[in-house]
Backbone as JSON Lines, residues from 0, in Angstrom:
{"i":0,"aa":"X","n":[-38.43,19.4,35.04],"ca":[-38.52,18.26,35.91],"c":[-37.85,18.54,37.24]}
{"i":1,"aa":"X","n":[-36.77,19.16,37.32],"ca":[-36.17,19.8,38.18],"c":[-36.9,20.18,39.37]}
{"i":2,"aa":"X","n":[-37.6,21.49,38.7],"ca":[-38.48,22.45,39.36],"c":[-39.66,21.19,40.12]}
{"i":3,"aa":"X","n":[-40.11,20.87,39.53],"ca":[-41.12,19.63,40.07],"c":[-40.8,19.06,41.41]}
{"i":4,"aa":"X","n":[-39.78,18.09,41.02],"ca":[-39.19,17.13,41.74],"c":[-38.49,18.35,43.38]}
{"i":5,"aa":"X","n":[-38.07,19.91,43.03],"ca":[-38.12,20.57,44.26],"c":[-39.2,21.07,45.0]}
{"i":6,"aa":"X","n":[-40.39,21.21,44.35],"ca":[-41.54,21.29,44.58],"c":[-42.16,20.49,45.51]}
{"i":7,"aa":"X","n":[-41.76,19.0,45.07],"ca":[-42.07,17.99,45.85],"c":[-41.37,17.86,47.37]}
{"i":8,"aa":"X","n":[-40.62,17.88,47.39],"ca":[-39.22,17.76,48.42],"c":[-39.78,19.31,49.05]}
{"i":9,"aa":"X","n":[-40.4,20.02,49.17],"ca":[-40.85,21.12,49.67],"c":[-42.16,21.34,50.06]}
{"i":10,"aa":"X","n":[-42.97,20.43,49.29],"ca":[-44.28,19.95,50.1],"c":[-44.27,18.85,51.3]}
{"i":11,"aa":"X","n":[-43.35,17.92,51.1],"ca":[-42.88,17.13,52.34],"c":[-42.03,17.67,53.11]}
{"i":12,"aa":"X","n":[-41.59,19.13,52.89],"ca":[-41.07,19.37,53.88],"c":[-41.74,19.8,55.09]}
{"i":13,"aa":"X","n":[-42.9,20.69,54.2],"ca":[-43.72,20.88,55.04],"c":[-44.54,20.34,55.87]}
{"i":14,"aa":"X","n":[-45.31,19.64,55.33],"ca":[-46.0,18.39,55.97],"c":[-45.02,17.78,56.97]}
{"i":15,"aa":"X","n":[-43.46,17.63,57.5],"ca":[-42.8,17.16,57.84],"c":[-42.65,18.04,59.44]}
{"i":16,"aa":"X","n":[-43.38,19.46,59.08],"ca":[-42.87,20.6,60.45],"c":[-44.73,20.01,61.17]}
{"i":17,"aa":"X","n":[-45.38,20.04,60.18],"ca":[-47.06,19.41,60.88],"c":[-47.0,18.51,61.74]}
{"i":18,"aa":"X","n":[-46.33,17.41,60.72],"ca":[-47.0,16.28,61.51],"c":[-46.16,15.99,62.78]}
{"i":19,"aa":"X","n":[-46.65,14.79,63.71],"ca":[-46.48,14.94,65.08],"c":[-44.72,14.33,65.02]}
{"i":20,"aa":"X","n":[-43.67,14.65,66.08],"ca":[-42.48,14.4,66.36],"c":[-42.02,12.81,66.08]}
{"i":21,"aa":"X","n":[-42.34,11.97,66.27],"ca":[-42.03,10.64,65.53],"c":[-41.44,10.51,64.23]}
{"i":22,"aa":"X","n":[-42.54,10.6,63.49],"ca":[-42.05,10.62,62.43],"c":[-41.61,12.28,61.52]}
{"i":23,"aa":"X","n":[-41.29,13.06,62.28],"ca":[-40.94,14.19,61.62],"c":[-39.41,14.08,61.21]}
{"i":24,"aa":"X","n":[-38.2,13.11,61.47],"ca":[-37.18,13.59,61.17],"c":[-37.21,12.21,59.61]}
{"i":25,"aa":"X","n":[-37.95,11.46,59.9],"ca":[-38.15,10.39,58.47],"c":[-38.44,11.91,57.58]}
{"i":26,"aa":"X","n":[-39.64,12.35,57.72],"ca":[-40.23,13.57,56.94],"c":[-38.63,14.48,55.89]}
{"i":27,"aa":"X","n":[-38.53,14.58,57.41],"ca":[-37.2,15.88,56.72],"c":[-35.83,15.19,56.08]}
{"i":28,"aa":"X","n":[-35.67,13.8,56.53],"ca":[-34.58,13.12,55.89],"c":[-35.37,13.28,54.19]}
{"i":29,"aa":"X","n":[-36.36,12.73,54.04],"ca":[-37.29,11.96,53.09],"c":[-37.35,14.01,52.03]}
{"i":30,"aa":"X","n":[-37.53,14.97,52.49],"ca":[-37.75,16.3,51.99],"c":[-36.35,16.85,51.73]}
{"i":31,"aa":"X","n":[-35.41,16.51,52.32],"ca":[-34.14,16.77,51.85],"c":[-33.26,16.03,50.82]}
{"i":32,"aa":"X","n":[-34.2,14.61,50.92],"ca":[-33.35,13.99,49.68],"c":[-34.25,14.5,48.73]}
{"i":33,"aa":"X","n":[-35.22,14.56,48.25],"ca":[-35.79,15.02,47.28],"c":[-35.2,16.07,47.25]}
{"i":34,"aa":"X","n":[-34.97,17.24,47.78],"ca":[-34.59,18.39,47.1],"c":[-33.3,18.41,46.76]}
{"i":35,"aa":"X","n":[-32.46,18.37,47.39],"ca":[-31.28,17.3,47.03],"c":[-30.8,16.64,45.6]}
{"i":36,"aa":"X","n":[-31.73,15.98,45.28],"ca":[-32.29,14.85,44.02],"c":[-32.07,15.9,43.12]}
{"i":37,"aa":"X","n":[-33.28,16.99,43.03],"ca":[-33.9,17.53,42.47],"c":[-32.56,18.86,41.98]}
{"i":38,"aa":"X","n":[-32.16,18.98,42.5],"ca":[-31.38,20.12,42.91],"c":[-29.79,19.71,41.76]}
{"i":39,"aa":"X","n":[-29.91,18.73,42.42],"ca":[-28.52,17.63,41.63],"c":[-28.52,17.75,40.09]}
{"i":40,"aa":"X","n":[-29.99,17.1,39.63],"ca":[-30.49,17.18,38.12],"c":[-30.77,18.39,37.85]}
{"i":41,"aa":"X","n":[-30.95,19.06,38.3],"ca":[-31.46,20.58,37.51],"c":[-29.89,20.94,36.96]}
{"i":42,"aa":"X","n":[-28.68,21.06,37.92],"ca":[-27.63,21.47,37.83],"c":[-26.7,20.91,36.58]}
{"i":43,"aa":"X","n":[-27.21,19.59,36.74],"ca":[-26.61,18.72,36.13],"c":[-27.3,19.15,34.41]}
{"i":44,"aa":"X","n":[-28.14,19.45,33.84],"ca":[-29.1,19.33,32.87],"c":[-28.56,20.85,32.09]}
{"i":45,"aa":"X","n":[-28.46,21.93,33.46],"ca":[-27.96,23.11,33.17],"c":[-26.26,22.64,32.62]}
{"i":46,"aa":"X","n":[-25.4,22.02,32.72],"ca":[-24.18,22.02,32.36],"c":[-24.32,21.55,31.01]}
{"i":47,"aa":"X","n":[-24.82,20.51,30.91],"ca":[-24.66,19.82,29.66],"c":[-24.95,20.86,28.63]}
{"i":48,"aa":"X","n":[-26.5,21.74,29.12],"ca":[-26.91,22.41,28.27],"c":[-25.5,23.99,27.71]}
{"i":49,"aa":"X","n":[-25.21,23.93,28.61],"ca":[-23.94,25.02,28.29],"c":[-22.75,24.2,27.5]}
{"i":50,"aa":"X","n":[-22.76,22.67,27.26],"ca":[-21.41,22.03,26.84],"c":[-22.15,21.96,25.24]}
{"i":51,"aa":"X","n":[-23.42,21.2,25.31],"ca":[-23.95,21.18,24.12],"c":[-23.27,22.87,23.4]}
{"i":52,"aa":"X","n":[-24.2,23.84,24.32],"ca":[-24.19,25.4,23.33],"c":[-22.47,25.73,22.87]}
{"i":53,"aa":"X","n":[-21.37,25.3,23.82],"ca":[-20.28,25.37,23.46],"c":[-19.78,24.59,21.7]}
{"i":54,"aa":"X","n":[-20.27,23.34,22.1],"ca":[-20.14,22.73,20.64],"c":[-20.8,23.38,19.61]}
{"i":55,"aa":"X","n":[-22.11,23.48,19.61],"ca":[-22.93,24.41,18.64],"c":[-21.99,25.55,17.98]}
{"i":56,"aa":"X","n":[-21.34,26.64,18.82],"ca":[-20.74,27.72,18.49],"c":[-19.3,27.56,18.02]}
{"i":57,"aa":"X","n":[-18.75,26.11,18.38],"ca":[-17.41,25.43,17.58],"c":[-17.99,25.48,16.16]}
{"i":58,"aa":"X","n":[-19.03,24.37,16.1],"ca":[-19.27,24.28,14.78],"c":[-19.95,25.32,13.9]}
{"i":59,"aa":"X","n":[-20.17,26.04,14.74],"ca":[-20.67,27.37,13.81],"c":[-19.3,28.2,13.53]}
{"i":60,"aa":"X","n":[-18.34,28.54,14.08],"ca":[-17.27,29.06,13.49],"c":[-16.37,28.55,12.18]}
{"i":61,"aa":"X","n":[-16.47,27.16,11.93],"ca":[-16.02,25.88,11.26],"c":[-16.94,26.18,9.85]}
{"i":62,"aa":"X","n":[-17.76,26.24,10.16],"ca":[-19.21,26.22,9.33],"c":[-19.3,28.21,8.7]}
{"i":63,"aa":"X","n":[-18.89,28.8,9.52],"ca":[-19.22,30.4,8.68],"c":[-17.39,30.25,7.68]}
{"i":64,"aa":"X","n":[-16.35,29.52,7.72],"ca":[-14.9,29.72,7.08],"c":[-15.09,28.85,6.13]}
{"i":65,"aa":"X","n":[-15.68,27.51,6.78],"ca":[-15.07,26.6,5.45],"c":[-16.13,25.96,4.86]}
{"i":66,"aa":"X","n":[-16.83,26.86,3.9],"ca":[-18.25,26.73,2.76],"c":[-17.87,25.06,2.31]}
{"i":67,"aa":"X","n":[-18.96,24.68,2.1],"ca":[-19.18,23.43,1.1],"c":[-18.69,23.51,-0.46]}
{"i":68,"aa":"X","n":[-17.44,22.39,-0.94],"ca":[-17.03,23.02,-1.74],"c":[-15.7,23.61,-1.84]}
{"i":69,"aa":"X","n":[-15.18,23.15,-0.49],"ca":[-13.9,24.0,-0.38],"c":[-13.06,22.51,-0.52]}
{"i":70,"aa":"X","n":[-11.74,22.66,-1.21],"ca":[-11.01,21.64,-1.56],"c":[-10.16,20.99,-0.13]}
{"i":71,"aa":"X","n":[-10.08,19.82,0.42],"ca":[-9.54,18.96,1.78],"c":[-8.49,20.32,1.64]}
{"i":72,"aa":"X","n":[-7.69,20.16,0.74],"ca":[-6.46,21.38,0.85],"c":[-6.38,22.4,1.8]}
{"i":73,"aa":"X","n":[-7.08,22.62,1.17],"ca":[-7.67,24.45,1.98],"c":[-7.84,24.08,3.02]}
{"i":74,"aa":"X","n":[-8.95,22.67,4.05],"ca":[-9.52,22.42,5.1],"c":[-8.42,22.19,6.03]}
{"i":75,"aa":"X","n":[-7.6,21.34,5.43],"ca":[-6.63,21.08,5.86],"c":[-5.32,21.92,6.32]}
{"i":76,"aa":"X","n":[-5.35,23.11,5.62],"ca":[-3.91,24.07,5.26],"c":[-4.84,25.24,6.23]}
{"i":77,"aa":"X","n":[-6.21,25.27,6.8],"ca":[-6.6,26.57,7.66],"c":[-6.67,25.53,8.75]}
{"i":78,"aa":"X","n":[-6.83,24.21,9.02],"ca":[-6.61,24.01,10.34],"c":[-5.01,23.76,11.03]}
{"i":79,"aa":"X","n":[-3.97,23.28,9.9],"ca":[-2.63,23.57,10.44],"c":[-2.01,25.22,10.57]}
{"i":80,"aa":"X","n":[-2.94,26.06,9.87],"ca":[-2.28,27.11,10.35],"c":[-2.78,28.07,11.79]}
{"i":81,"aa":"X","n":[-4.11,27.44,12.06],"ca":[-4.34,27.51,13.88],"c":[-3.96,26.59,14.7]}
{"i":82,"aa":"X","n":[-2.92,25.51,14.23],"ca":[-2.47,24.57,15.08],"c":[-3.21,23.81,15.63]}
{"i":83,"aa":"X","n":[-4.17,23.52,14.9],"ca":[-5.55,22.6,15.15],"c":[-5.03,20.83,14.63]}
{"i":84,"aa":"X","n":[-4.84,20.02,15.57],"ca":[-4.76,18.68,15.37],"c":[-6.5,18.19,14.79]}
{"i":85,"aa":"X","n":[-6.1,17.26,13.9],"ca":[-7.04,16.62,13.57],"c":[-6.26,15.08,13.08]}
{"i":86,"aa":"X","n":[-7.29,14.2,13.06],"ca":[-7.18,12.99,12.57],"c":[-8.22,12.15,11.36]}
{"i":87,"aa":"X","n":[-7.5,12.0,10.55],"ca":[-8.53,11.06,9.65],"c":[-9.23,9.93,9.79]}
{"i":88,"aa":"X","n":[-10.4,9.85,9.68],"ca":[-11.27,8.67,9.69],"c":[-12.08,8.18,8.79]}
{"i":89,"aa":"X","n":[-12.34,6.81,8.38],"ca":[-13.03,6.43,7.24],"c":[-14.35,6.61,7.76]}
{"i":90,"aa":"X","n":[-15.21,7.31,6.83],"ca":[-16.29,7.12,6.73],"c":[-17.13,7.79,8.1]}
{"i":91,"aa":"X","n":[-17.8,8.85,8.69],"ca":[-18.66,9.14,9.28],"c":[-20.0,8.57,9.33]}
{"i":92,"aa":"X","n":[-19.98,9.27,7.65],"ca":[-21.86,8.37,7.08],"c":[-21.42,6.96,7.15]}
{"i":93,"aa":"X","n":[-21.46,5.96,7.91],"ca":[-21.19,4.89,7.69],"c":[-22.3,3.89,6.7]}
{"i":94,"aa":"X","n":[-23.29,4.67,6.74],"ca":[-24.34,3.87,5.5],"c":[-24.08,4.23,4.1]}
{"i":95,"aa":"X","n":[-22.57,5.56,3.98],"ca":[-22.18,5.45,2.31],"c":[-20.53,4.51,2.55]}
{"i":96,"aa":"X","n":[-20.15,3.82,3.0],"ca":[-18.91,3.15,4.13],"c":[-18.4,2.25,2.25]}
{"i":97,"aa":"X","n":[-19.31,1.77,1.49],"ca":[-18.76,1.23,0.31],"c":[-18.86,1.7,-0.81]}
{"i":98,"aa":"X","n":[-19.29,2.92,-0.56],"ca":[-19.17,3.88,-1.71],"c":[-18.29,5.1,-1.99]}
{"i":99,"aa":"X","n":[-17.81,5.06,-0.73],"ca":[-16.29,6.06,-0.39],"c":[-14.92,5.99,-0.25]}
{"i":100,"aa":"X","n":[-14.35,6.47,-0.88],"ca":[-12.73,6.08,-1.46],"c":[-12.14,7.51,-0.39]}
{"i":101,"aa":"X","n":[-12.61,8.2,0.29],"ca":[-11.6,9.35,0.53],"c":[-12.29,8.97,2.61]}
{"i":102,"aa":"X","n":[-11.16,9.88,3.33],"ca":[-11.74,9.74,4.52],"c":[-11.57,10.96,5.04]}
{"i":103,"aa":"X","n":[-12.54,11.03,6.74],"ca":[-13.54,11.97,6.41],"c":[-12.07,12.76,7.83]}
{"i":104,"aa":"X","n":[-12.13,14.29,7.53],"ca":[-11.6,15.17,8.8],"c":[-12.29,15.19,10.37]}
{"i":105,"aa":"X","n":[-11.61,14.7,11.02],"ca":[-12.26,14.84,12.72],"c":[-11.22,15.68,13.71]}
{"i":106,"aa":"X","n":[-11.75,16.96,14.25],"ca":[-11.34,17.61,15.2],"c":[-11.82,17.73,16.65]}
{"i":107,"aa":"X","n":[-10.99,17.16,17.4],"ca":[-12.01,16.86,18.73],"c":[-12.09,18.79,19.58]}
{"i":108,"aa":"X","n":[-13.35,18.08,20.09],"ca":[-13.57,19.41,20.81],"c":[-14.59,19.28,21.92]}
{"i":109,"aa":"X","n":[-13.82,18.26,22.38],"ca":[-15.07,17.61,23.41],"c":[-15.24,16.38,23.85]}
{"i":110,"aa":"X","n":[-14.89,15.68,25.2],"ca":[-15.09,14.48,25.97],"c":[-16.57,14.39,26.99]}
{"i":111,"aa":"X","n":[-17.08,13.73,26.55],"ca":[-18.65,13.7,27.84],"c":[-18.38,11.97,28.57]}
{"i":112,"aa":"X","n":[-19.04,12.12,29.66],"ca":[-18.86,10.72,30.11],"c":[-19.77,10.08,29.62]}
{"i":113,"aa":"X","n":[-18.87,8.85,29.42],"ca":[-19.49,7.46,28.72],"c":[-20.58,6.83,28.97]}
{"i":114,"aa":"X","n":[-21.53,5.99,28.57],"ca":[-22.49,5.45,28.89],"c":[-21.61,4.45,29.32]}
{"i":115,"aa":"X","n":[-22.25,3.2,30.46],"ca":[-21.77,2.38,31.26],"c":[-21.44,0.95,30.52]}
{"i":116,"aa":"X","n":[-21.46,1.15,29.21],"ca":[-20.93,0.13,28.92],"c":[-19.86,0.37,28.11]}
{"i":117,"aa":"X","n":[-19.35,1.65,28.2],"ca":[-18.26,2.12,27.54],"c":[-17.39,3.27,28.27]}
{"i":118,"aa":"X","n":[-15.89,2.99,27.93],"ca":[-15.01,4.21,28.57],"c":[-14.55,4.89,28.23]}
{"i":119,"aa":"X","n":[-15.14,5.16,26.65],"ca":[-14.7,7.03,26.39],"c":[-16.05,7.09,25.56]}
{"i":120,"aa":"X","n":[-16.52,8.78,25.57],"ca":[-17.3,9.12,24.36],"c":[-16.88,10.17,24.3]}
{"i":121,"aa":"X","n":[-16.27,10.82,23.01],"ca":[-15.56,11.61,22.3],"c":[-16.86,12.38,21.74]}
{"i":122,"aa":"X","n":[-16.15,13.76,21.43],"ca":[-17.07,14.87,20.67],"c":[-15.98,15.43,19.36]}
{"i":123,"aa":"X","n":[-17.0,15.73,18.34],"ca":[-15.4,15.76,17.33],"c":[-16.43,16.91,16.43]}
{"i":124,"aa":"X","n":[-16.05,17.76,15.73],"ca":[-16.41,18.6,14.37],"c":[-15.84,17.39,13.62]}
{"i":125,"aa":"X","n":[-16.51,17.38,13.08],"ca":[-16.43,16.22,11.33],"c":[-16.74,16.9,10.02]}
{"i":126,"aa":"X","n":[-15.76,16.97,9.43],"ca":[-15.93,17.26,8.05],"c":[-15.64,16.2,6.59]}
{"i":127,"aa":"X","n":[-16.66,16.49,6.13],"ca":[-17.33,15.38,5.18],"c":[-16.79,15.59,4.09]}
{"i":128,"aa":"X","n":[-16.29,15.07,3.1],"ca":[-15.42,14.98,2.38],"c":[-16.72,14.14,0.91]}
{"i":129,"aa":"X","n":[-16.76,14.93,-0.49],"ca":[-16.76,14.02,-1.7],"c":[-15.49,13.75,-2.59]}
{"i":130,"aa":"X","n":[-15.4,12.52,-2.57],"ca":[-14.29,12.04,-3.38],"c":[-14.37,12.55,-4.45]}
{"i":131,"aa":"X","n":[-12.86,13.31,-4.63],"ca":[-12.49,14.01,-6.35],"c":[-12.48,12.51,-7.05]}
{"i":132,"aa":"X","n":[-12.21,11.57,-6.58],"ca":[-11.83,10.33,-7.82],"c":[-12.87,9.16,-7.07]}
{"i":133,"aa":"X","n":[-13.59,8.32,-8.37],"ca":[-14.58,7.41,-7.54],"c":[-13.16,6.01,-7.43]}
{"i":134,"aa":"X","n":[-13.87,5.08,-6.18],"ca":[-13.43,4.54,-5.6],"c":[-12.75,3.37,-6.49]}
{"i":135,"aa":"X","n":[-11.38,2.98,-6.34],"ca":[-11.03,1.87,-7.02],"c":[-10.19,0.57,-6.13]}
{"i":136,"aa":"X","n":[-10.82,-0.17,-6.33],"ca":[-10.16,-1.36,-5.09],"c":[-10.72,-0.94,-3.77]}
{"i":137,"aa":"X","n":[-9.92,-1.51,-2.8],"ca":[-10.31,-1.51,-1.41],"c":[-9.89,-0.39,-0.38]}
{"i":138,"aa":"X","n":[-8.75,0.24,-1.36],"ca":[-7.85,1.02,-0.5],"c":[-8.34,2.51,-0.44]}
{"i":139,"aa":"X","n":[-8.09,2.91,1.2],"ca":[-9.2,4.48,1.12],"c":[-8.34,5.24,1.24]}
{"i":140,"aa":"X","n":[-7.85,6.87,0.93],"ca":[-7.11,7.62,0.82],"c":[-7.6,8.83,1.08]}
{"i":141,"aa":"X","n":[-6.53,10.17,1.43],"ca":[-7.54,11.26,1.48],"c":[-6.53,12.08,0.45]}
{"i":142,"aa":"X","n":[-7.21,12.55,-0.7],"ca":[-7.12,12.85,-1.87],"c":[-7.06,14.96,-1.57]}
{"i":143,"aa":"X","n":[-6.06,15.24,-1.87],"ca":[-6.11,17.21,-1.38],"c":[-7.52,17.55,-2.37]}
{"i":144,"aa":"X","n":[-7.61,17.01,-3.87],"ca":[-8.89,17.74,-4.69],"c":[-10.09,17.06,-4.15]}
{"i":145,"aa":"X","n":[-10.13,16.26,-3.37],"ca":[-12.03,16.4,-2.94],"c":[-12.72,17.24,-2.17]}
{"i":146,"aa":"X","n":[-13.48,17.64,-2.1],"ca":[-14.4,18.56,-1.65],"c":[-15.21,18.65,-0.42]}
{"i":147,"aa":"X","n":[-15.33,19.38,-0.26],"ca":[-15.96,19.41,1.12],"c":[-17.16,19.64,1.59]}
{"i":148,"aa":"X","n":[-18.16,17.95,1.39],"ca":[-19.51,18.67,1.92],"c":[-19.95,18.89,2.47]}
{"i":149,"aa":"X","n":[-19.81,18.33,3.99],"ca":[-20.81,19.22,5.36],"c":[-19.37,19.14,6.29]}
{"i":150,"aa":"X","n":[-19.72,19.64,7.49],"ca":[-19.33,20.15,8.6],"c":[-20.41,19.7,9.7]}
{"i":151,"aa":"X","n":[-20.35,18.97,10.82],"ca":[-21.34,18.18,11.89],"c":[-20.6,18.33,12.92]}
{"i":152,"aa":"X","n":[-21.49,17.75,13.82],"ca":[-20.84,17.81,15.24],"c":[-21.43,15.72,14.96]}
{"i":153,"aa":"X","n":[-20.02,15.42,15.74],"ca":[-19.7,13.66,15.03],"c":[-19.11,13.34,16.66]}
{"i":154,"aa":"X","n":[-20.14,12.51,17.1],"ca":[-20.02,11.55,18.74],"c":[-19.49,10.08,18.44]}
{"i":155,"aa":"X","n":[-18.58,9.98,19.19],"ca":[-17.69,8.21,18.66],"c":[-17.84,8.02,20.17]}
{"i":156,"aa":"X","n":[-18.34,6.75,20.74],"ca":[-18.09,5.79,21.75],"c":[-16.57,5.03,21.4]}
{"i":157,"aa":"X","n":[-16.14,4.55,22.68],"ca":[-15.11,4.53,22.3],"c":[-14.93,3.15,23.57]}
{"i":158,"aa":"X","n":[-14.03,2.48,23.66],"ca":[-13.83,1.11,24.9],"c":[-14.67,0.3,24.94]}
{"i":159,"aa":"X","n":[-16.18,0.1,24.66],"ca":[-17.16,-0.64,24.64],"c":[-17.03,-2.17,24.79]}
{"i":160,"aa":"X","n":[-18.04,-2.92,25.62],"ca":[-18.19,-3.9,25.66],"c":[-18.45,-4.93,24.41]}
């Protein structure tokens, strides 16, 4: 879209050296914002795409150490020994939210700007947790024998209206 949108802004530029002196500097205002425009989003499309590939290769390092299956223990005892902060949170899958007694590992690794009706959106590796013990009462806990089933890349909005 990029490429397009400079394409455009470069056909009016031209047309802008043609046509007669009047309106030639509308032309070139009008060919410079387009390329401009154009120029802005391409750049812009290129970053993200390098922030996305950054996360990808977080969670692929996360994902080749700590197999499905591996006890919170372990998850827990290899990220304090790289000095990796993490924080617990209930529930990721929020559509299993009453069927889960244990809560889930989040390591941030990543801030993007917010959509406009909100003032943070967070990037986190999330690791998914099956409860060693099924759920009793209301109260959620994170248990060292449950297990560990996936590893994701997990986006939280955050300040929202």
């Amino acid at each position: 879209m990029a490429v397009a949108t400079v394409s455009l802004g470069v056909l009016v530029w031209r047309r802008a050296i043609i046509r007669r002196w009047p309106l030639r500097p509308i032309y070139v205002a009008l060919a410079l914002s387009i390329i401009g425009g154009g120029t802005w989003y391409g750049l812009k499309a290129q970053a993200q795409g390098r922030r996305e590939a950054a996360y990808q290769m977080t969670l692929h390092s996360y994902d080749q150490v700590l197999k499905p299956g591996t006890t919170r223990e372990e998850v827990e005892g290899y990220l304090g020994a790289r000095n990796t902060p993490f924080e617990r949170m209930c529930c990721v899958d929020a559509a299993r939210l009453s069927e889960r007694a244990s809560w889930d590992d989040l390591v941030k690794i990543g801030q993007e700007r917010p959509p406009w009706l909100c003032s943070e959106n967070y990037i986190y590796v999330a690791f998914q947790f099956i409860d060693h013990e099924p759920l009793t009462g209301s109260a959620k806990a994170a248990d060292d024998l449950d297990t560990l089933k996936s590893v994701s890349i997990y986006r939280q909005l955050g300040g929202c209206l």
